[in-house]
C-alpha positions as a Python dict, from the first residue, in 0.01 Angstrom:
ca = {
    (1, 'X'): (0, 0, 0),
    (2, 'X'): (218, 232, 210),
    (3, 'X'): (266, 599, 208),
    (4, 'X'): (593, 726, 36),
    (5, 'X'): (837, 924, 246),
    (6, 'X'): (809, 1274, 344),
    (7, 'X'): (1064, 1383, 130),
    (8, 'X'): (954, 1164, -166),
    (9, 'X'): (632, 1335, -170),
    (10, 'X'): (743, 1684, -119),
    (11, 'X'): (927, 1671, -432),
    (12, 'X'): (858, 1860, -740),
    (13, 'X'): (711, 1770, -1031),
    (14, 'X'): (675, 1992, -1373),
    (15, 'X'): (347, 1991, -1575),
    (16, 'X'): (506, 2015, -1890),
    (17, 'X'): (343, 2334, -2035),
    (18, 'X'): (569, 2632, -2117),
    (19, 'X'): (528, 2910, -1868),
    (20, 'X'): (307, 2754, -1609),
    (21, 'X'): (598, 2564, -1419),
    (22, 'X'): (767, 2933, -1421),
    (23, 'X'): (478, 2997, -1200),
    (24, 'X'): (474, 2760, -1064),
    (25, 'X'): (810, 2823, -924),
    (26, 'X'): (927, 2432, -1043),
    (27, 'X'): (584, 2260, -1070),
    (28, 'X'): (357, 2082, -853),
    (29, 'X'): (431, 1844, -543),
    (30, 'X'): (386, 1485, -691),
    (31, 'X'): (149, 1211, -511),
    (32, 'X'): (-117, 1494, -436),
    (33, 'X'): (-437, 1575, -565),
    (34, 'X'): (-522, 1899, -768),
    (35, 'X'): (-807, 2083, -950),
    (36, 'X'): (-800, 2214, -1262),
    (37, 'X'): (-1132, 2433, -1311),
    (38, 'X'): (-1221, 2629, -1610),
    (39, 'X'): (-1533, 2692, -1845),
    (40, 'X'): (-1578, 2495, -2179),
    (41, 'X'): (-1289, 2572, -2443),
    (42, 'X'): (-1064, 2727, -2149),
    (43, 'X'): (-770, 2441, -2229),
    (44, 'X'): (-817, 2199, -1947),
    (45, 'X'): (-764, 1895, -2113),
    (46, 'X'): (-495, 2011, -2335),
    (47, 'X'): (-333, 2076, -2021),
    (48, 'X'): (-435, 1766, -1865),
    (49, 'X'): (-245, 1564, -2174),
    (50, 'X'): (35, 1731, -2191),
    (51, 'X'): (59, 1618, -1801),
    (52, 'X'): (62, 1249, -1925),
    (53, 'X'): (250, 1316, -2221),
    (54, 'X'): (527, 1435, -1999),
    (55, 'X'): (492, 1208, -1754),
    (56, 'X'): (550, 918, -2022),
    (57, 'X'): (908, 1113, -2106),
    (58, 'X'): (969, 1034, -1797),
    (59, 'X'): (907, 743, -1752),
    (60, 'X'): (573, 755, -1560),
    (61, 'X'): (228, 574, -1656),
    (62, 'X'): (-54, 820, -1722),
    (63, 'X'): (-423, 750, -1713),
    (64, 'X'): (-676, 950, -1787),
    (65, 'X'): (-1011, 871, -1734),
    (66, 'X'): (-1313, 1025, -1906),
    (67, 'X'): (-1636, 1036, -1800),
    (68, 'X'): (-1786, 1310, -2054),
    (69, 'X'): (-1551, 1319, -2364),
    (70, 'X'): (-1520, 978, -2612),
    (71, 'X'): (-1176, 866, -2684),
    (72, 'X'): (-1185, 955, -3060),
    (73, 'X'): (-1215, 1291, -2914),
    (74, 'X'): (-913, 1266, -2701),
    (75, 'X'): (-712, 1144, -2946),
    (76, 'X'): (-848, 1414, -3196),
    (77, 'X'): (-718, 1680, -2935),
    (78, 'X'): (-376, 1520, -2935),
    (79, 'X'): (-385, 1490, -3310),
    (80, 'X'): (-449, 1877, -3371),
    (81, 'X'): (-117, 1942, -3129),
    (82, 'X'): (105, 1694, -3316),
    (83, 'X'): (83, 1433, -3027),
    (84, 'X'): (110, 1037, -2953),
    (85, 'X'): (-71, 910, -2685),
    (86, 'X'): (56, 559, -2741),
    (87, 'X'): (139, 429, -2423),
    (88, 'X'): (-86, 628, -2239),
    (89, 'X'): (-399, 435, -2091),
    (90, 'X'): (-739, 619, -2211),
    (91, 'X'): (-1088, 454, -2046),
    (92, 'X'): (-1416, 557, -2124),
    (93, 'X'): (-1642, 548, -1809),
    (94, 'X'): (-1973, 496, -1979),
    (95, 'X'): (-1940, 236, -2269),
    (96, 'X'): (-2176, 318, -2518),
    (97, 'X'): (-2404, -42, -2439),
    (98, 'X'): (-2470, 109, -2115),
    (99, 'X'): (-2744, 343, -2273),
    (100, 'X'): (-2981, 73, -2391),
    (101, 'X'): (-3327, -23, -2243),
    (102, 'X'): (-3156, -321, -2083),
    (103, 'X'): (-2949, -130, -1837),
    (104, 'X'): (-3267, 66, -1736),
    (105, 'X'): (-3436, 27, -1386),
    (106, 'X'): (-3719, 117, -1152),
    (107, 'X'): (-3644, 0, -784),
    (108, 'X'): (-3386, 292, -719),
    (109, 'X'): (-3288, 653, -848),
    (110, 'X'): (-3077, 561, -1125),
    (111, 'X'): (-2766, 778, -935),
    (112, 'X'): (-2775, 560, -640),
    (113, 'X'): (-2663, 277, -831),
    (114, 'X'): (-2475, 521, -1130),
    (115, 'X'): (-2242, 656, -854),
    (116, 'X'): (-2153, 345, -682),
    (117, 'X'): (-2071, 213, -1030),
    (118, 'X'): (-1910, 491, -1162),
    (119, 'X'): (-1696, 531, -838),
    (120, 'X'): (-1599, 120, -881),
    (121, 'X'): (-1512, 157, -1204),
    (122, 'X'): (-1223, 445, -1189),
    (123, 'X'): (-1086, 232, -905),
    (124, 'X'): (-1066, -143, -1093),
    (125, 'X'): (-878, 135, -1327),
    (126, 'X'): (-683, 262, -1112),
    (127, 'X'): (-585, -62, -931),
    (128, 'X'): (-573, -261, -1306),
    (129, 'X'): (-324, 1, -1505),
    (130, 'X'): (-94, 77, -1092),
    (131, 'X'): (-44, 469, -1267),
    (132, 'X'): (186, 731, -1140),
    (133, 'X'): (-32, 1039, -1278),
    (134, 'X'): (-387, 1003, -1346),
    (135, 'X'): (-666, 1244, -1488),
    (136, 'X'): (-996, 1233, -1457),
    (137, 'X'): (-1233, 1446, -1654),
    (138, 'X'): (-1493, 1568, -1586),
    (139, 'X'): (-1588, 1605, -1200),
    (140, 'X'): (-1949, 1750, -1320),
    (141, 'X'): (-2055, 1373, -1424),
    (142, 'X'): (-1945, 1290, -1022),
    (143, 'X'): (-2194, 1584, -870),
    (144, 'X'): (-2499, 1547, -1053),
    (145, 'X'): (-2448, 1148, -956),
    (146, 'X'): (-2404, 1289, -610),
    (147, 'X'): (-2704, 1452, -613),
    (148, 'X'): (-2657, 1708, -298),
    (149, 'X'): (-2307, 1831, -200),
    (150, 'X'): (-2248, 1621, 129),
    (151, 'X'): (-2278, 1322, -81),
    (152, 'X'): (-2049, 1477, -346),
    (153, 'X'): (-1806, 1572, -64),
    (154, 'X'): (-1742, 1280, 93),
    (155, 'X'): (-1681, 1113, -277),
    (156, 'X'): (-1433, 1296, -369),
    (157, 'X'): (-1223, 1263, -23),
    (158, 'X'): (-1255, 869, -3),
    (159, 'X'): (-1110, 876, -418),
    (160, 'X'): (-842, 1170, -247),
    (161, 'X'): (-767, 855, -2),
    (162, 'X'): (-749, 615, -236),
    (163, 'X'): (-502, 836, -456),
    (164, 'X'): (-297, 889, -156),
    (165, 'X'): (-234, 510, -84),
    (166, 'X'): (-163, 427, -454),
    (167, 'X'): (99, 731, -442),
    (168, 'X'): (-91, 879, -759),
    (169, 'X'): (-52, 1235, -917),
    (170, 'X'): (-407, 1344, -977),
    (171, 'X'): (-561, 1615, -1237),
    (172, 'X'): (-931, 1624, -1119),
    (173, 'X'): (-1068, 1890, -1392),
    (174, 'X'): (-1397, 2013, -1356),
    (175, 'X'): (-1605, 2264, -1592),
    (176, 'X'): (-1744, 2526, -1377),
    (177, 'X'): (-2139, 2422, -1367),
    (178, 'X'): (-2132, 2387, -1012),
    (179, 'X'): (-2326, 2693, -804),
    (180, 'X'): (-2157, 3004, -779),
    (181, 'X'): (-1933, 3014, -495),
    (182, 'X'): (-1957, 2628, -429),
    (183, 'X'): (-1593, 2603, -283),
    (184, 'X'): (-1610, 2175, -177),
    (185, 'X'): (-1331, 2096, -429),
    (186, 'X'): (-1105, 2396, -316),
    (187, 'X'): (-1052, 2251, 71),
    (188, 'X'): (-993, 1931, -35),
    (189, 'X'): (-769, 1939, -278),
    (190, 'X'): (-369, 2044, -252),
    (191, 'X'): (-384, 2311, -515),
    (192, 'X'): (-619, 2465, -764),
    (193, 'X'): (-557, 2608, -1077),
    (194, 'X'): (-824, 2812, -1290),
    (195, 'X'): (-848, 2872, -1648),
    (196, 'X'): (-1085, 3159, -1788),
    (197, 'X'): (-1160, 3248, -2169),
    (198, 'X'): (-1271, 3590, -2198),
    (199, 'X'): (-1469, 3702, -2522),
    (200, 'X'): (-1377, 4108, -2587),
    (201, 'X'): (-1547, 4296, -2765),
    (202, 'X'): (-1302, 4345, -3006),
    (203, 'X'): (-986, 4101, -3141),
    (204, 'X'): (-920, 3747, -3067),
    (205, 'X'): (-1055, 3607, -2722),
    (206, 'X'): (-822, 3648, -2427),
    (207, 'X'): (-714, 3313, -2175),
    (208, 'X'): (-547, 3391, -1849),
    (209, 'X'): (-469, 3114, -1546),
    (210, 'X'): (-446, 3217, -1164),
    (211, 'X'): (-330, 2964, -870),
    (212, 'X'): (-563, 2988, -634),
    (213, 'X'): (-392, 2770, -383),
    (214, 'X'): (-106, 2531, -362),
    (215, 'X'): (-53, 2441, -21),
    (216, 'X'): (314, 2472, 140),
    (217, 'X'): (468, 2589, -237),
    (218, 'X'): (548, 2908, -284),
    (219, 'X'): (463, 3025, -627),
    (220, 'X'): (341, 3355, -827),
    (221, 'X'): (20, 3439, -763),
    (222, 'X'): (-219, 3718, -1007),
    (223, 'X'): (-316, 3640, -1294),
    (224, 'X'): (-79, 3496, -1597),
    (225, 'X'): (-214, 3541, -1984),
    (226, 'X'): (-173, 3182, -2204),
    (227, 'X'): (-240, 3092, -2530),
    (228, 'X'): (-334, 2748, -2680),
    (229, 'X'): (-84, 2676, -3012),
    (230, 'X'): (22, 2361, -3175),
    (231, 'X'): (201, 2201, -2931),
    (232, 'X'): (-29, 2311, -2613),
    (233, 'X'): (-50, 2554, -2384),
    (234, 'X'): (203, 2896, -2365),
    (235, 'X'): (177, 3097, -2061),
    (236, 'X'): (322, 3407, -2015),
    (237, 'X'): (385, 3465, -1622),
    (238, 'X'): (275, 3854, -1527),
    (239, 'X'): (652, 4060, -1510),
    (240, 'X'): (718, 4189, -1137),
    (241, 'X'): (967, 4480, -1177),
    (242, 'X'): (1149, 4355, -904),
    (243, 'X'): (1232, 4009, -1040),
    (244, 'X'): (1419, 4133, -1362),
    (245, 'X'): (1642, 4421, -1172),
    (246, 'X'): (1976, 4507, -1315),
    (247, 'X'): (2236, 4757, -1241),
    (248, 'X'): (2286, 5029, -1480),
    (249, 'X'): (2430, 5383, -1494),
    (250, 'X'): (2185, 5661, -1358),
    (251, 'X'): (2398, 5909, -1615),
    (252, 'X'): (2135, 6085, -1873),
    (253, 'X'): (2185, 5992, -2212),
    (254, 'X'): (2102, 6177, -2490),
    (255, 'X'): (1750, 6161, -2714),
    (256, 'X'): (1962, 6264, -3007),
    (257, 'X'): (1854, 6616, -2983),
    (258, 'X'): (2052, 6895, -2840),
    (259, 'X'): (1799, 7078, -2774),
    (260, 'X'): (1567, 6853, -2638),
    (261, 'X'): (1857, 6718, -2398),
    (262, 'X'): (1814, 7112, -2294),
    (263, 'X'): (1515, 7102, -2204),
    (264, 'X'): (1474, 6776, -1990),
    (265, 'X'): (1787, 6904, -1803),
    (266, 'X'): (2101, 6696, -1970),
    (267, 'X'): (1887, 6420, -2178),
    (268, 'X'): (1705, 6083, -2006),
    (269, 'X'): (1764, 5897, -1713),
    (270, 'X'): (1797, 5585, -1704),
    (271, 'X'): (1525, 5372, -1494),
    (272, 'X'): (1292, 5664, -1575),
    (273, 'X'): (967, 5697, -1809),
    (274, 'X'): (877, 6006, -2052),
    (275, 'X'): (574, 6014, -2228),
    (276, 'X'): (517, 6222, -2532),
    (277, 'X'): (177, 6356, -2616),
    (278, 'X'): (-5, 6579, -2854),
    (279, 'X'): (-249, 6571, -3164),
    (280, 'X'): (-140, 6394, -3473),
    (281, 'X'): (124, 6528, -3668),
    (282, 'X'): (326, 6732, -3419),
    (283, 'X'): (598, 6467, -3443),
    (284, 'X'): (561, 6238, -3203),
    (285, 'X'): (660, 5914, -3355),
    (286, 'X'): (973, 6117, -3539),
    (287, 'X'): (1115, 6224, -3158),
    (288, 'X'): (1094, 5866, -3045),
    (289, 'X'): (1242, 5707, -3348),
    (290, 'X'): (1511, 5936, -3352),
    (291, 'X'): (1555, 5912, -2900),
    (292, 'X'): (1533, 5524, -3037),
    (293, 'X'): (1894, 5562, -3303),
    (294, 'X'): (2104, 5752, -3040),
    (295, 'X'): (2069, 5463, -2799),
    (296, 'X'): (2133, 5239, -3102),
    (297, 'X'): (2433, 5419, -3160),
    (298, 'X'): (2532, 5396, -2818),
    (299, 'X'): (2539, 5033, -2894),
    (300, 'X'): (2256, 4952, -2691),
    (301, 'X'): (1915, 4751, -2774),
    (302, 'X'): (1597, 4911, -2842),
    (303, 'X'): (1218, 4751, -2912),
    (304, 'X'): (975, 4918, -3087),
    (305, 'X'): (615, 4808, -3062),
    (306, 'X'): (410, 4939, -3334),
    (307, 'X'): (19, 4886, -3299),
    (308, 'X'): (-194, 5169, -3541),
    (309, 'X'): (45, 5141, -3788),
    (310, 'X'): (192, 4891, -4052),
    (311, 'X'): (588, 4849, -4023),
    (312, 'X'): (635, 4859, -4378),
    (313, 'X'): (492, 5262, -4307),
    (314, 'X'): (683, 5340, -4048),
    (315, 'X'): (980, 5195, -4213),
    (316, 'X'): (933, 5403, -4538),
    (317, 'X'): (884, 5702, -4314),
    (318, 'X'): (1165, 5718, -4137),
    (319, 'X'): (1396, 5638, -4392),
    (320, 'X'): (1202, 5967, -4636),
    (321, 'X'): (1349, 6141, -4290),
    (322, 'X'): (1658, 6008, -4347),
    (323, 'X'): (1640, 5769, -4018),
    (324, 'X'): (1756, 5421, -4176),
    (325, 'X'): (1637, 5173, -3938),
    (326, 'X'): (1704, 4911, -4157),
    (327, 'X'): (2052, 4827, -4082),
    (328, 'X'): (1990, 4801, -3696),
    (329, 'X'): (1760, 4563, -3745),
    (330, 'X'): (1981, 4325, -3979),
    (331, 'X'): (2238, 4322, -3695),
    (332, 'X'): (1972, 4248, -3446),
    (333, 'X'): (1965, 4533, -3264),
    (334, 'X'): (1608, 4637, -3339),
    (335, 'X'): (1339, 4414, -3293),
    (336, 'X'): (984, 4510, -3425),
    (337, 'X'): (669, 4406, -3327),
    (338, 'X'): (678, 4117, -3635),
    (339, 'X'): (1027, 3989, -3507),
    (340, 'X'): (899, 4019, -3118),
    (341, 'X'): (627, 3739, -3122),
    (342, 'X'): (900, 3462, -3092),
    (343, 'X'): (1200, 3622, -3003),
    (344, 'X'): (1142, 3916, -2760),
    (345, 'X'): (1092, 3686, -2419),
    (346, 'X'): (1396, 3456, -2538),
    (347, 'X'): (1622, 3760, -2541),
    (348, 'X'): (1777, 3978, -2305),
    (349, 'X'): (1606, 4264, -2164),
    (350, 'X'): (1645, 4597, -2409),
    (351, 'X'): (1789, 4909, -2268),
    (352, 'X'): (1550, 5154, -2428),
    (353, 'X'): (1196, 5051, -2564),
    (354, 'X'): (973, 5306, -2735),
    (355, 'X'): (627, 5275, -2775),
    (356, 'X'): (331, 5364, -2953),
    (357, 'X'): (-23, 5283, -2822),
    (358, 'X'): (-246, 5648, -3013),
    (359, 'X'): (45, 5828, -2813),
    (360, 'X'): (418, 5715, -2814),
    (361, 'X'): (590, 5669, -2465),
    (362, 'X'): (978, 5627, -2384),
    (363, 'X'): (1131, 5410, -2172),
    (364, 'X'): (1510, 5449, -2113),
}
């Protein structure tokens, strides 16, 4: 088996989940080897079969080889997203038989021979099914086989060989239970992506990626919030100011108050921020609805995200004031926070945005 061209290899290849090829910049390069690391419940293998699943769109043969999960429990993920994996090739390293006092011995640790096997079997896979992208979940069964990281090492580069001369895309996912700071996967692979679940305090838990590396790609680095739905990952690339620029006029434009326009010297400037504090009931949320319908009026867009408050309130509230929001949002010039979920990133940018967070801030 011969190595691919240069240019064959360098090409681009998307991952399928919403958002991550965004940071991607395209996706990964194909015929290469990459980590996905993450704790338990983090969404590594929904990620790792919507890989296959898109690969099989495409016309590419996906494997994905499990050493700690059953199949029933692959296909149960896939179920709970709405997906086939018919034509997909799943293989369970450790058949169930393998368990019984038959298979035990005495004459060596059972890893020396577990390894060897282990290692044997992913490549008769490999070399039986001839795959384009391949998984292989998880890389935790692989180090306690190895028993001591040299061992472990030099495992995982001879199957990064083997990869390389079968011209295989390769998920290697791996749960985290290795010592802190044990960095062996991160020089050998070609790129690394991490997955974290964090548990707050309060609310739902919170799952953000990073990519740690991804060798001669350029691509967005920080960290990128992502949800799991129906359907599989959604991730939601960090904004950079400087990527969404836009000319506009640096004119002020009114907040809909004469007065107020006195007082900040002709009204708000564009590209600027005002924030508006004070205790409760001073009027806060009344100036920002109402610096919220003059820019309406002006025929521009406007976002309001409401988070202490019900919009059914704030909607009764402002109309008792005789600020009828209702009609801007029929013709789609409003969006609330109910509206935003789905819509908001699809849509173009809004020229004003007002806020409320315990204190309401303007945008213009």
């Amino acid at each position: 088996m011969q190595y691919r061209s240069t240019a064959a290899s360098e090409s681009r290849l998307a991952t399928g989940t919403s958002g991550l090829d965004d940071v991607l910049r395209g996706g990964i390069t194909s015929q290469r080897l990459y980590l996905i690391e993450g704790t338990l419940g983090s969404g590594k293998t929904t990620l790792a079969l919507k890989f296959l699943i898109d690969g099989r769109e495409v016309g590419d043969r996906g494997l994905y080889i499990t050493l700690s999960e059953i199949v029933d429990e692959l296909t149960a993920v896939a179920y709970s997203h709405n997906w086939s994996l018919e034509g997909i090739e799943l293989f369970e390293m450790v058949a169930e038989d393998e368990f019984n006092s038959e298979h035990e011995q005495s004459l060596l640790h059972p890893s020396e021979m577990e390894l060897g096997e282990t290692v044997r079997g992913i490549i008769e896979q490999v070399e039986r099914t001839d795959p384009v992208r391949v998984v292989l979940d998880s890389l935790s069964e692989l180090r306690l086989l190895s028993q001591n990281p040299l061992r472990y090492r030099r495992q995982i580069l001879a199957l990064k060989h083997f990869f390389a001369r079968r011209n295989c895309t390769v998920l290697m996912l791996d749960d985290r239970t290795s010592a802190p700071g044990d960095l062996q996967l991160h020089s050998i692979t070609h790129g690394v992506i991490s997955l974290e679940q964090l548990a707050n305090d309060f609310g739902s838990e919170r799952r953000r990626l990073r990519v740690i590396k991804l060798r001669g790609l350029k691509y967005h680095g920080g960290y990128h919030d992502f949800t799991i739905e129906t359907g599989g990952l959604v991730v939601y690339p960090r904004l950079i100011a400087a990527d969404h620029h836009r000319e506009y006029s640096s004119e002020p434009v009114t907040t809909g108050l004469a007065e107020l326009d006195a007082l900040l010297g002709a009204g708000l400037f564009p590209g600027t921020n005002a924030l508006l504090v004070g205790p409760a009931g001073v009027g806060k949320t009344t100036t920002a609805i109402l610096c919220m319908i003059a820019a309406l009026e002006r025929g521009q867009k406007a976002v309001y995200f409401l988070f202490d408050e019900r919009i059914s309130t704030l909607m009764i509230r402002s109309k008792a004031l005789g600020m009828d929001l209702e009609r801007h949002i029929h013709n789609g010039a409003l969006k609330t926070a109910r509206s935003i979920r789905r819509n908001f990133l699809r849509e173009s940018s809004p020229a004003q945005c007002a806020v409320r967070w315990k204190k309401v801030a303007w945008k213009s």
